[in-house]
PDB file of N, CA, C and O in Angstrom:
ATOM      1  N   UNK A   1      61.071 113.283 169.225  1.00  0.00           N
ATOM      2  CA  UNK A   1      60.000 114.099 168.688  1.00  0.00           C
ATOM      3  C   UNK A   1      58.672 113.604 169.218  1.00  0.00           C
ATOM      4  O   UNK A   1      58.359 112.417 169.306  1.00  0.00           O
ATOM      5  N   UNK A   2      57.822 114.780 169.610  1.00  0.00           N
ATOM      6  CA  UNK A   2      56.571 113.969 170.126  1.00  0.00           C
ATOM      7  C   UNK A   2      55.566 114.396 169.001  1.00  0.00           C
ATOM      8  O   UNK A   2      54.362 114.324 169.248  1.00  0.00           O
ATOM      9  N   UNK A   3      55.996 114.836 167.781  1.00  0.00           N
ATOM     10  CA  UNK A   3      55.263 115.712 166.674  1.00  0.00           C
ATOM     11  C   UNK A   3      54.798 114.633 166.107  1.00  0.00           C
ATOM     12  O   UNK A   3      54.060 115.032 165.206  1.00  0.00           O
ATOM     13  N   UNK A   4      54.813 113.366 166.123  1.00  0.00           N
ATOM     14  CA  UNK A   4      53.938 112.266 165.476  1.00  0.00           C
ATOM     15  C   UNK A   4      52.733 111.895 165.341  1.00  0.00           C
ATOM     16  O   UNK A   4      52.207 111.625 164.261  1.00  0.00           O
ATOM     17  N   UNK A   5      52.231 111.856 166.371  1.00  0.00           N
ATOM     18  CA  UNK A   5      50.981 111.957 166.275  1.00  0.00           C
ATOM     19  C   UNK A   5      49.754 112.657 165.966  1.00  0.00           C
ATOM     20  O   UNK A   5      48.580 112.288 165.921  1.00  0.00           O
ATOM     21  N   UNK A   6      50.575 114.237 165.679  1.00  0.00           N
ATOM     22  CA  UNK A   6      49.857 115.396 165.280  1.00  0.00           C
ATOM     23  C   UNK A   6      49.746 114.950 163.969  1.00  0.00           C
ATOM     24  O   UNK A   6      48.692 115.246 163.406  1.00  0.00           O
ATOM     25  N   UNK A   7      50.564 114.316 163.344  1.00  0.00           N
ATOM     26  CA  UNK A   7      50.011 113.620 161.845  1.00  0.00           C
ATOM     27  C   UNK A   7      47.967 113.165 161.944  1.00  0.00           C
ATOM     28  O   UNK A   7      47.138 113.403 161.066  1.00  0.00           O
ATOM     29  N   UNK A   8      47.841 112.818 162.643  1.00  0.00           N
ATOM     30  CA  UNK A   8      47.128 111.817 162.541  1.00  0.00           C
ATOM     31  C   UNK A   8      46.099 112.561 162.340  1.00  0.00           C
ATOM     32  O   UNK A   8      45.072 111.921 162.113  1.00  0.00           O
ATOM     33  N   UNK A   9      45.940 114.371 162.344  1.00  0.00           N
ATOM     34  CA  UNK A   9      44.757 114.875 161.811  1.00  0.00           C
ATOM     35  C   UNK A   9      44.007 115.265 160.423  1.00  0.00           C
ATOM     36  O   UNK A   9      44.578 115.640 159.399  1.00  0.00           O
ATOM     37  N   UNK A  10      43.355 115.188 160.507  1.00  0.00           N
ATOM     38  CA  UNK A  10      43.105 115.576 158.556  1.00  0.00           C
ATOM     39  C   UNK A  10      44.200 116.733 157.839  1.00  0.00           C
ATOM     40  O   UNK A  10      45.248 116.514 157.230  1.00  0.00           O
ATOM     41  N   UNK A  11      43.737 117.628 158.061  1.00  0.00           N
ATOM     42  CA  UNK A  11      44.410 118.852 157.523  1.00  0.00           C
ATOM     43  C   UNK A  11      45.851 119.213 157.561  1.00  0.00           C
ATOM     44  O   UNK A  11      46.474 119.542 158.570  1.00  0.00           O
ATOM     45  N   UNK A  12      46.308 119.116 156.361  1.00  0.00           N
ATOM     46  CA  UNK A  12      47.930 119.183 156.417  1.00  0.00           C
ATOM     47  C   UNK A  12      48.241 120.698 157.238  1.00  0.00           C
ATOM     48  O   UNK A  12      48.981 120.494 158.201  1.00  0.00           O
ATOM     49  N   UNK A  13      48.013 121.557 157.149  1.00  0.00           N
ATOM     50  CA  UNK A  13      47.953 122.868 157.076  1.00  0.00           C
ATOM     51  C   UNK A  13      47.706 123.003 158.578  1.00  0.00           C
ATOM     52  O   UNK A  13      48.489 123.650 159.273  1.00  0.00           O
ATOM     53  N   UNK A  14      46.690 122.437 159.060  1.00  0.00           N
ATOM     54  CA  UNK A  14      46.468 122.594 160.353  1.00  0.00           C
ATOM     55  C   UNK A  14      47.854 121.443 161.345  1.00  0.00           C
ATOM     56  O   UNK A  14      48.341 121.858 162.397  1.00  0.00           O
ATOM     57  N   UNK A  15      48.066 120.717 161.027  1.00  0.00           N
ATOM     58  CA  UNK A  15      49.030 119.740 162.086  1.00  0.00           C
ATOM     59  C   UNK A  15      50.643 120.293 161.620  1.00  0.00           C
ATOM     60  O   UNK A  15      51.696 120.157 162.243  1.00  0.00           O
ATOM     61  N   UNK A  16      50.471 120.751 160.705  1.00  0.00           N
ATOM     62  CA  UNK A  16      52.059 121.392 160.030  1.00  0.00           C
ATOM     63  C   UNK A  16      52.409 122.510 161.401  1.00  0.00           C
ATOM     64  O   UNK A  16      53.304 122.477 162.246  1.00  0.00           O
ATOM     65  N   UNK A  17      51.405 123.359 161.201  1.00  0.00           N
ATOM     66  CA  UNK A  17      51.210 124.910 162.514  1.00  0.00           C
ATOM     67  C   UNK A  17      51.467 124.032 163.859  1.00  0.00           C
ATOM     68  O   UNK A  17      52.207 124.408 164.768  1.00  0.00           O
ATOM     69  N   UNK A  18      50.677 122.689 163.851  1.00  0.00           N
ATOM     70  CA  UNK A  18      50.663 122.400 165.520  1.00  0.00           C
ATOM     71  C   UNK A  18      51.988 121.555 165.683  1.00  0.00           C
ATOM     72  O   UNK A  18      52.280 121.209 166.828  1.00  0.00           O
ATOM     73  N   UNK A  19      52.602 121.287 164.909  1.00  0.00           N
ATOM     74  CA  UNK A  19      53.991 120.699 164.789  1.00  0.00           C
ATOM     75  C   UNK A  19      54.990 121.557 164.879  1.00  0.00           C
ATOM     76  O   UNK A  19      56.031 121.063 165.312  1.00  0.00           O
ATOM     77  N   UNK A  20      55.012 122.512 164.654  1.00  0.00           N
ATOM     78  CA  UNK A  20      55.812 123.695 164.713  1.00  0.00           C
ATOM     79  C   UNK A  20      55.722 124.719 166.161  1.00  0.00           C
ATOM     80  O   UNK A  20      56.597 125.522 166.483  1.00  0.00           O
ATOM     81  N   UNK A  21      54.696 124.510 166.766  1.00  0.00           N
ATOM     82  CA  UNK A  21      54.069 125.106 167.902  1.00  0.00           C
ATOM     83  C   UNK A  21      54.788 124.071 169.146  1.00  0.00           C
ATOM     84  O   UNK A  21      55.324 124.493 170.171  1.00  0.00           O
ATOM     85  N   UNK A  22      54.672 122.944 168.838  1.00  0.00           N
ATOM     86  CA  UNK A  22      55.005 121.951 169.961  1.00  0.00           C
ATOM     87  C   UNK A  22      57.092 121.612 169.625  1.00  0.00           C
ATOM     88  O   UNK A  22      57.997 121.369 170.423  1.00  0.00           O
ATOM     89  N   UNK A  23      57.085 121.750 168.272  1.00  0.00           N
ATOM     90  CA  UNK A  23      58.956 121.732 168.418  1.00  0.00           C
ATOM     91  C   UNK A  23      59.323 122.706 168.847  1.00  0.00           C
ATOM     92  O   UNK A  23      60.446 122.567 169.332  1.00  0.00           O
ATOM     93  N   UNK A  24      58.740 124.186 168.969  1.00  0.00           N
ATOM     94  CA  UNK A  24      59.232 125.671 169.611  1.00  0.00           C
ATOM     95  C   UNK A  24      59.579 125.063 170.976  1.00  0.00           C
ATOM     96  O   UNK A  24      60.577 125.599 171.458  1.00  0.00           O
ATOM     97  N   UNK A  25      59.052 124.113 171.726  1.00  0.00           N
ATOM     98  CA  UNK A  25      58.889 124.153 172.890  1.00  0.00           C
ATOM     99  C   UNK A  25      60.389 123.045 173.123  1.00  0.00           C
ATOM    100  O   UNK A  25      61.009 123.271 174.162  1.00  0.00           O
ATOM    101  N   UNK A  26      60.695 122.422 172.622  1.00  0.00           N
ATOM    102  CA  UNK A  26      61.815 121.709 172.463  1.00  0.00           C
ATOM    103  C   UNK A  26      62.827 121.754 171.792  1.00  0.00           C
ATOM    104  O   UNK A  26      63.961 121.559 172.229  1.00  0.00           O
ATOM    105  N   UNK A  27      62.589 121.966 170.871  1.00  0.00           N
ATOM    106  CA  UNK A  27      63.494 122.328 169.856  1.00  0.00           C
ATOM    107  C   UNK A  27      63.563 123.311 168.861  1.00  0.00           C
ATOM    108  O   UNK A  27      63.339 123.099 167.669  1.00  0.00           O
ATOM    109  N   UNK A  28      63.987 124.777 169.534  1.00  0.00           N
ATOM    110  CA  UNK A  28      63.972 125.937 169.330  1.00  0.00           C
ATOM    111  C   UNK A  28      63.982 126.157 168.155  1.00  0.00           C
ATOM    112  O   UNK A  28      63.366 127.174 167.835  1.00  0.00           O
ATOM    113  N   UNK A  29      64.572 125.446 167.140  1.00  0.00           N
ATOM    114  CA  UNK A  29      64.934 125.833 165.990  1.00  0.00           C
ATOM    115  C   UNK A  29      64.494 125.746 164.147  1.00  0.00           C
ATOM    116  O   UNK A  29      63.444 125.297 163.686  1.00  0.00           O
ATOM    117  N   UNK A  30      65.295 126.143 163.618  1.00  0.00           N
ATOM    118  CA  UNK A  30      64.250 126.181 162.023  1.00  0.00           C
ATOM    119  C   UNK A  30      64.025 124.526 161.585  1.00  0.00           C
ATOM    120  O   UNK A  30      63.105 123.910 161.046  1.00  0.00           O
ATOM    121  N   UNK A  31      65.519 124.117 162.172  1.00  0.00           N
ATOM    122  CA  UNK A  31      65.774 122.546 161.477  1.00  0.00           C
ATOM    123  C   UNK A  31      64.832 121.203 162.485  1.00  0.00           C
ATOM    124  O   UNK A  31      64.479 120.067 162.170  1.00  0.00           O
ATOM    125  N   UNK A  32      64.640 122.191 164.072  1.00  0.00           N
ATOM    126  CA  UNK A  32      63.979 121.222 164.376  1.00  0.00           C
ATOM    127  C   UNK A  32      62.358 121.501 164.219  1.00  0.00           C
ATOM    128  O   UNK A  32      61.709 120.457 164.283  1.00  0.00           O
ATOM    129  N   UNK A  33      61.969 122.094 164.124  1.00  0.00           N
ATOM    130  CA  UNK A  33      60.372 122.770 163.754  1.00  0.00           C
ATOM    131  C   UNK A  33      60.357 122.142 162.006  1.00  0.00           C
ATOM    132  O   UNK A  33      59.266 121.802 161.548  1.00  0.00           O
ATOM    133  N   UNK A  34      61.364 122.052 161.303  1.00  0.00           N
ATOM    134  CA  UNK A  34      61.237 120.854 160.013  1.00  0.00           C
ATOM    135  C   UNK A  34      61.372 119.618 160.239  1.00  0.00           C
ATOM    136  O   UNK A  34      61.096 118.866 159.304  1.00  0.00           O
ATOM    137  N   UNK A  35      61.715 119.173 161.206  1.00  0.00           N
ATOM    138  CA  UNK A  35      61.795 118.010 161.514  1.00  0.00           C
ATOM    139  C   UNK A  35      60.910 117.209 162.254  1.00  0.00           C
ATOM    140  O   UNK A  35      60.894 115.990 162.087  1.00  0.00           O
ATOM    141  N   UNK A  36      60.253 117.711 162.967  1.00  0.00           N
ATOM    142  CA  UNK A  36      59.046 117.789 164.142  1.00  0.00           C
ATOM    143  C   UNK A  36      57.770 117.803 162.697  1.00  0.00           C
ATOM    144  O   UNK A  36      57.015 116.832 162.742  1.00  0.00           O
ATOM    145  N   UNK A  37      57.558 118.633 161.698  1.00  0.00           N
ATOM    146  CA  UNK A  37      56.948 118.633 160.487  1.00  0.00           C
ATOM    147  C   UNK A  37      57.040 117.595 160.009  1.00  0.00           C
ATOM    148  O   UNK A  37      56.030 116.915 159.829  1.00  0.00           O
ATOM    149  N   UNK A  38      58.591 117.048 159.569  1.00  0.00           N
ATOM    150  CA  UNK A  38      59.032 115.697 159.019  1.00  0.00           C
ATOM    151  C   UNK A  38      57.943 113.900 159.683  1.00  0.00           C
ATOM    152  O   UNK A  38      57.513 112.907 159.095  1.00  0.00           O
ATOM    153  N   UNK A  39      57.943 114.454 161.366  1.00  0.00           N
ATOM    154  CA  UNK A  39      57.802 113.304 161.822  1.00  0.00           C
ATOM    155  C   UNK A  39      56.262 113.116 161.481  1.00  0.00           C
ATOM    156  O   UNK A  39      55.876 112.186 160.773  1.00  0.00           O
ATOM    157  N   UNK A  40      55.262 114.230 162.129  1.00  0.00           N
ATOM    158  CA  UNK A  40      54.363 113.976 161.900  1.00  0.00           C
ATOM    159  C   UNK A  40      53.485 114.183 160.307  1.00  0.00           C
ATOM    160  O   UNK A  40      52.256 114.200 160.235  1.00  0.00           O
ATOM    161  N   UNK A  41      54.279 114.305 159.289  1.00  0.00           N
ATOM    162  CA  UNK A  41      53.673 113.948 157.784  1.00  0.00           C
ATOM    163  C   UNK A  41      54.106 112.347 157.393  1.00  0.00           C
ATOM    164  O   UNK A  41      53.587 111.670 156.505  1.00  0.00           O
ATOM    165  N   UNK A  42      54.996 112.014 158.135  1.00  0.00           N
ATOM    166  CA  UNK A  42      55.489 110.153 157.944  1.00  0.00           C
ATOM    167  C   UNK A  42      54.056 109.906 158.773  1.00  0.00           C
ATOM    168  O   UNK A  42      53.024 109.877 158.102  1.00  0.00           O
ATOM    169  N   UNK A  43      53.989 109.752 160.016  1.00  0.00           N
ATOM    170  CA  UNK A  43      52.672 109.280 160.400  1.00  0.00           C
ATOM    171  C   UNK A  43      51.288 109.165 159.440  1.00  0.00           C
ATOM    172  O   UNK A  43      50.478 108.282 159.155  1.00  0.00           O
ATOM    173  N   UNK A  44      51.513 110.645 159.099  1.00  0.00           N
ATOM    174  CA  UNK A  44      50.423 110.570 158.143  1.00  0.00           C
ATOM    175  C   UNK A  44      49.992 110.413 156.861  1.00  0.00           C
ATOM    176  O   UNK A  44      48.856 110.363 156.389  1.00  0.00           O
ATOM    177  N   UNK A  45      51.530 110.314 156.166  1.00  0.00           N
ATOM    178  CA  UNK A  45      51.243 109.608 154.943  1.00  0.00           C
ATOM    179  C   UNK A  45      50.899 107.903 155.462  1.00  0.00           C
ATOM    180  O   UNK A  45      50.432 107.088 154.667  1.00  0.00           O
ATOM    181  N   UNK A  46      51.117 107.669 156.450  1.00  0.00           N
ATOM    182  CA  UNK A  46      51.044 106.040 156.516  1.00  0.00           C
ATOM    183  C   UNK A  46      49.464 105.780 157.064  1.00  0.00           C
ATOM    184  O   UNK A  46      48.684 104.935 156.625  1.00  0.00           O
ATOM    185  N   UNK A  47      49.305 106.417 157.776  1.00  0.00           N
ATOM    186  CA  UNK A  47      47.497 106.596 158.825  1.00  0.00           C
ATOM    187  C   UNK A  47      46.505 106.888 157.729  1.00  0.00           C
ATOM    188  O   UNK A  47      45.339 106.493 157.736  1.00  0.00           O
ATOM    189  N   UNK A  48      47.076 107.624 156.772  1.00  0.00           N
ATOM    190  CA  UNK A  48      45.895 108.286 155.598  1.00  0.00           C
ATOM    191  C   UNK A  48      46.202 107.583 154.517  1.00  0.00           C
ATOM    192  O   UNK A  48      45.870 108.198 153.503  1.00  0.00           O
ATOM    193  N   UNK A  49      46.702 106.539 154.296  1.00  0.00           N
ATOM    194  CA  UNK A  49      47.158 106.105 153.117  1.00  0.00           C
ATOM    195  C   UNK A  49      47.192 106.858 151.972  1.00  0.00           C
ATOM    196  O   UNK A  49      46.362 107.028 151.080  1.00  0.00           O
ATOM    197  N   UNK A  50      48.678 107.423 152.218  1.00  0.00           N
ATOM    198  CA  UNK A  50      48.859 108.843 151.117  1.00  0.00           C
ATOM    199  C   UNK A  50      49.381 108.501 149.745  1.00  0.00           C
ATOM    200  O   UNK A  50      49.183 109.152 148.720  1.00  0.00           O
ATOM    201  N   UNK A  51      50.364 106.922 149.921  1.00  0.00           N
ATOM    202  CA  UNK A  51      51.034 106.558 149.135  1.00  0.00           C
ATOM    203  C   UNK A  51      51.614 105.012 149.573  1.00  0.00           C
ATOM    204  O   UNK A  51      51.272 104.365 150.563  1.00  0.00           O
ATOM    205  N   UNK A  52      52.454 104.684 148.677  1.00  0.00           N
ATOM    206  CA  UNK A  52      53.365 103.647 148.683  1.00  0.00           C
ATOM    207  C   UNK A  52      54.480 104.545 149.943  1.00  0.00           C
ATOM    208  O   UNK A  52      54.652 105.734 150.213  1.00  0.00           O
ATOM    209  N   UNK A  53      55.043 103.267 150.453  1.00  0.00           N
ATOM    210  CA  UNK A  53      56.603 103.887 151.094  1.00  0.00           C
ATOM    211  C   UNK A  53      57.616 104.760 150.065  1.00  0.00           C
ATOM    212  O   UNK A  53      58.270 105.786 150.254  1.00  0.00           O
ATOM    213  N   UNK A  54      57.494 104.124 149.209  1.00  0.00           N
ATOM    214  CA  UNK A  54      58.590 104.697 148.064  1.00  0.00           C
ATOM    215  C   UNK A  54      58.389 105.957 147.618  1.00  0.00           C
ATOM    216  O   UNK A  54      58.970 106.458 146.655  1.00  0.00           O
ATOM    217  N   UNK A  55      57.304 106.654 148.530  1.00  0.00           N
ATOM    218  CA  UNK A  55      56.552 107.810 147.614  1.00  0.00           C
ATOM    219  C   UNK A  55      56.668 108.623 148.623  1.00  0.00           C
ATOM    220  O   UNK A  55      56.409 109.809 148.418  1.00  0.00           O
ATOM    221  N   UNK A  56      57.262 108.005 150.535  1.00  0.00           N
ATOM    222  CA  UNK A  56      57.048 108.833 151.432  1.00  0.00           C
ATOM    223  C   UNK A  56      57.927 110.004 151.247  1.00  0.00           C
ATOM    224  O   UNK A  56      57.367 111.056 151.555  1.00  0.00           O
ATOM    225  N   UNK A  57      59.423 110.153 150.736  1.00  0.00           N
ATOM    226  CA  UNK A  57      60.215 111.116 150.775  1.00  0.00           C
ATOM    227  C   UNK A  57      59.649 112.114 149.738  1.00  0.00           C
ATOM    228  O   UNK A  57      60.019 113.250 150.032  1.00  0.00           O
ATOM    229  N   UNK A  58      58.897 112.085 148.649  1.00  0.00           N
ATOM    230  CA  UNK A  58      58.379 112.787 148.200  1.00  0.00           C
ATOM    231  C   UNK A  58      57.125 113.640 148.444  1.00  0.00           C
ATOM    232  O   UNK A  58      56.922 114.758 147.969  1.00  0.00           O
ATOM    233  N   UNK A  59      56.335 112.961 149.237  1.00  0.00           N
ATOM    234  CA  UNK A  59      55.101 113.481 149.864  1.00  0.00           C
ATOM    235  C   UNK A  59      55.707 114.535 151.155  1.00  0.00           C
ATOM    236  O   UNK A  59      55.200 115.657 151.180  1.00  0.00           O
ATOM    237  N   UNK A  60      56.855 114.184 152.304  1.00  0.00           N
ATOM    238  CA  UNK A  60      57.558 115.224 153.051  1.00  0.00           C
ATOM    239  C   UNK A  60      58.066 116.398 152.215  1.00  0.00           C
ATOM    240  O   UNK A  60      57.814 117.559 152.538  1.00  0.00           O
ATOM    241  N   UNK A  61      59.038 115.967 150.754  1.00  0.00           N
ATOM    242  CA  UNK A  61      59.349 117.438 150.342  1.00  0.00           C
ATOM    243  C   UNK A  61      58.280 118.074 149.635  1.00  0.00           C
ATOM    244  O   UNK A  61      58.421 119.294 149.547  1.00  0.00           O
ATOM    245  N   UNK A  62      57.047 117.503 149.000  1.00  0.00           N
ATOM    246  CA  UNK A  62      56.329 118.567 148.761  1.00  0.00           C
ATOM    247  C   UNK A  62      55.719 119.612 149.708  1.00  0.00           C
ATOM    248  O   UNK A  62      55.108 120.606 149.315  1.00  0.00           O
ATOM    249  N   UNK A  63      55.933 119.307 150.941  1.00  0.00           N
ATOM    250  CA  UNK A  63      55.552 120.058 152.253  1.00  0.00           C
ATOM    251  C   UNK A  63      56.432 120.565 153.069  1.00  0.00           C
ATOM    252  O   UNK A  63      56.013 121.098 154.097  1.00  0.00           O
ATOM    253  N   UNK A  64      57.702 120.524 152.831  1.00  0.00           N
ATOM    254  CA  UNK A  64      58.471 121.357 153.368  1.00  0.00           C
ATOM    255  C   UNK A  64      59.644 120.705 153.222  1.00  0.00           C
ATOM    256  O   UNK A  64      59.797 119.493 153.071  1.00  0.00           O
ATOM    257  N   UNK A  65      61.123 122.217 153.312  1.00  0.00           N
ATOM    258  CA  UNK A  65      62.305 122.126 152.328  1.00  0.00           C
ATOM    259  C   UNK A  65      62.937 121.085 153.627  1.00  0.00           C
ATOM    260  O   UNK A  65      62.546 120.812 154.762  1.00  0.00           O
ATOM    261  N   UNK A  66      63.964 120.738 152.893  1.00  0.00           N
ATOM    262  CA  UNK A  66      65.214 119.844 153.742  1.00  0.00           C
ATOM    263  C   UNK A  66      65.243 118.637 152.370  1.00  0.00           C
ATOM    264  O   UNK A  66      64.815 118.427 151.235  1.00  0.00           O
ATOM    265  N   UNK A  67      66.198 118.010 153.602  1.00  0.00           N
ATOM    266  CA  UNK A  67      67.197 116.959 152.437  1.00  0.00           C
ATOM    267  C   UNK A  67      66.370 116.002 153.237  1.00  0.00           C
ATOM    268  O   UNK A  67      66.636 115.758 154.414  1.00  0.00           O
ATOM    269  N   UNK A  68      65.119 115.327 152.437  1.00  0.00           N
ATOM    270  CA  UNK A  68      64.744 114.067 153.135  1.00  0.00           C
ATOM    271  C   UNK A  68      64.830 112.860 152.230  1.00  0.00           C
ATOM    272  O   UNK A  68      63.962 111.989 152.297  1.00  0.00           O
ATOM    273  N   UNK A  69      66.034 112.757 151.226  1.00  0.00           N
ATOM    274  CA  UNK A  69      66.267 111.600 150.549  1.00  0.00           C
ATOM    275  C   UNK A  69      67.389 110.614 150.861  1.00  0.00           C
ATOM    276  O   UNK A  69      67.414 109.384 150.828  1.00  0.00           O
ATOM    277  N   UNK A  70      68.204 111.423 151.139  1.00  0.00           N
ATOM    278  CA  UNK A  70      69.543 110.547 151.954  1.00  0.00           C
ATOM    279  C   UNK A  70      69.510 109.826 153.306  1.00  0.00           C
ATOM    280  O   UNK A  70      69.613 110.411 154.384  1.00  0.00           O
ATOM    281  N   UNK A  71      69.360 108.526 153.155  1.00  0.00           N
ATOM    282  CA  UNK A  71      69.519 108.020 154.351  1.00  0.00           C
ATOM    283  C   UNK A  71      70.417 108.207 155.059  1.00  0.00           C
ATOM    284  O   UNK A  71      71.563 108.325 154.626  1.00  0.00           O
ATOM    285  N   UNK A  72      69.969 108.310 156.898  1.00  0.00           N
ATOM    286  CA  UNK A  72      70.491 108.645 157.973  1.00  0.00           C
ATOM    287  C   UNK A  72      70.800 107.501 159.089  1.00  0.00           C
ATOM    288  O   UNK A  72      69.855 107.040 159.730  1.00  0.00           O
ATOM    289  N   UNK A  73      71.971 107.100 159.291  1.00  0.00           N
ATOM    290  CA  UNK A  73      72.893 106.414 160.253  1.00  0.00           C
ATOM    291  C   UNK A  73      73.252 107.141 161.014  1.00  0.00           C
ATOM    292  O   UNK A  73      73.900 108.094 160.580  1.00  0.00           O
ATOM    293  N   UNK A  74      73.000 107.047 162.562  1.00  0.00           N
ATOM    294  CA  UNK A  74      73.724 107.635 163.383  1.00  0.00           C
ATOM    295  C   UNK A  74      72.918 108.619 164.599  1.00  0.00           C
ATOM    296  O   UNK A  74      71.694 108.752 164.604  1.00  0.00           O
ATOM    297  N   UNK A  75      73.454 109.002 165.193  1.00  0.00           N
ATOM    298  CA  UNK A  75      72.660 109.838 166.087  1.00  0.00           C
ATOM    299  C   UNK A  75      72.303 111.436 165.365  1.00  0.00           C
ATOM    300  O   UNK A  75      72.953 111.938 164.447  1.00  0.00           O
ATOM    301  N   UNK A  76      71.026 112.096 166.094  1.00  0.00           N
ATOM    302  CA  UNK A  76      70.836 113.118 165.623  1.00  0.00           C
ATOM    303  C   UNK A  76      71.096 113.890 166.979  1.00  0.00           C
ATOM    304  O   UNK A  76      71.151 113.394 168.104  1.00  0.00           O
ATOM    305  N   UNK A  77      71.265 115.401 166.565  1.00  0.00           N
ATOM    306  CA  UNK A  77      71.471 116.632 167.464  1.00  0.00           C
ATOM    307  C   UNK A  77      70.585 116.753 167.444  1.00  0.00           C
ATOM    308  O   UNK A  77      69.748 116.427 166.602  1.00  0.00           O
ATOM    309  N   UNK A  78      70.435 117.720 169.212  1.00  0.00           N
ATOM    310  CA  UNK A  78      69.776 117.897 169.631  1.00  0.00           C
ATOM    311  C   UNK A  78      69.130 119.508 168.911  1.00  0.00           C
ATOM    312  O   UNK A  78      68.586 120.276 169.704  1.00  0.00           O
ATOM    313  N   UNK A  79      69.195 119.764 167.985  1.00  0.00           N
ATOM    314  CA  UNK A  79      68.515 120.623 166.918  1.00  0.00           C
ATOM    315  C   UNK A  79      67.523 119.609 166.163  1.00  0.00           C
ATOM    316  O   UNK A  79      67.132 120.101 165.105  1.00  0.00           O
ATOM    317  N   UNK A  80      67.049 118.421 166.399  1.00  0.00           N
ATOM    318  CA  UNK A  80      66.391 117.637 165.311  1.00  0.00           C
ATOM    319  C   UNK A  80      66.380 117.384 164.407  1.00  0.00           C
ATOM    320  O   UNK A  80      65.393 116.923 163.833  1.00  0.00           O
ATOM    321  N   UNK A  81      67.535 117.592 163.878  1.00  0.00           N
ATOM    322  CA  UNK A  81      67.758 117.433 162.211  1.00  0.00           C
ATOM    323  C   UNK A  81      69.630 116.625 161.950  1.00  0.00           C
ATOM    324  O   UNK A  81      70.480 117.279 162.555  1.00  0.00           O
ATOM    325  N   UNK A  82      69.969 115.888 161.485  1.00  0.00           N
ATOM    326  CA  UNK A  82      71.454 115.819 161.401  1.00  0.00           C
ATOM    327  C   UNK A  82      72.424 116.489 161.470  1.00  0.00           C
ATOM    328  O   UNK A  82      73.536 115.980 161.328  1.00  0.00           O
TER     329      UNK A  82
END
């Protein structure tokens, strides 16, 4: 994912759109355009001090759906998502 660093702008609303704009280009799809979302709101709960770590899986689902509580072992598909 190169959607990380798009965290790093103020506006959730605005880097959510440009995260979704830049996974179209790689990763065609719904799960990877959430995931590409996923990467760059971790950046930025951590850059903006949004929270504790313990608070990051909650700060991703208030911003968009998926299963981001279960930890992940293993390789991911090339859809960006498990």
């Amino acid at each position: 994912m190169r959607a990380g660093s798009i965290g790093l702008l103020d506006d959730v609303a605005t880097f959510l759109e440009y995260a979704e704009i830049q996974a179209r280009v790689t990763h065609d799809t719904d799960a990877g355009v959430r995931s590409a979302q996923a990467a760059a709101l971790v950046v930025h709960h951590f850059a903006r001090r949004q929270g504790s770590p313990r608070a990051l899986t909650a700060f991703v689902s208030a911003h968009i759906d998926g299963e981001w509580t279960r930890p992940w072992k293993g390789r991911v598909s090339m859809a960006g998502i498990a």
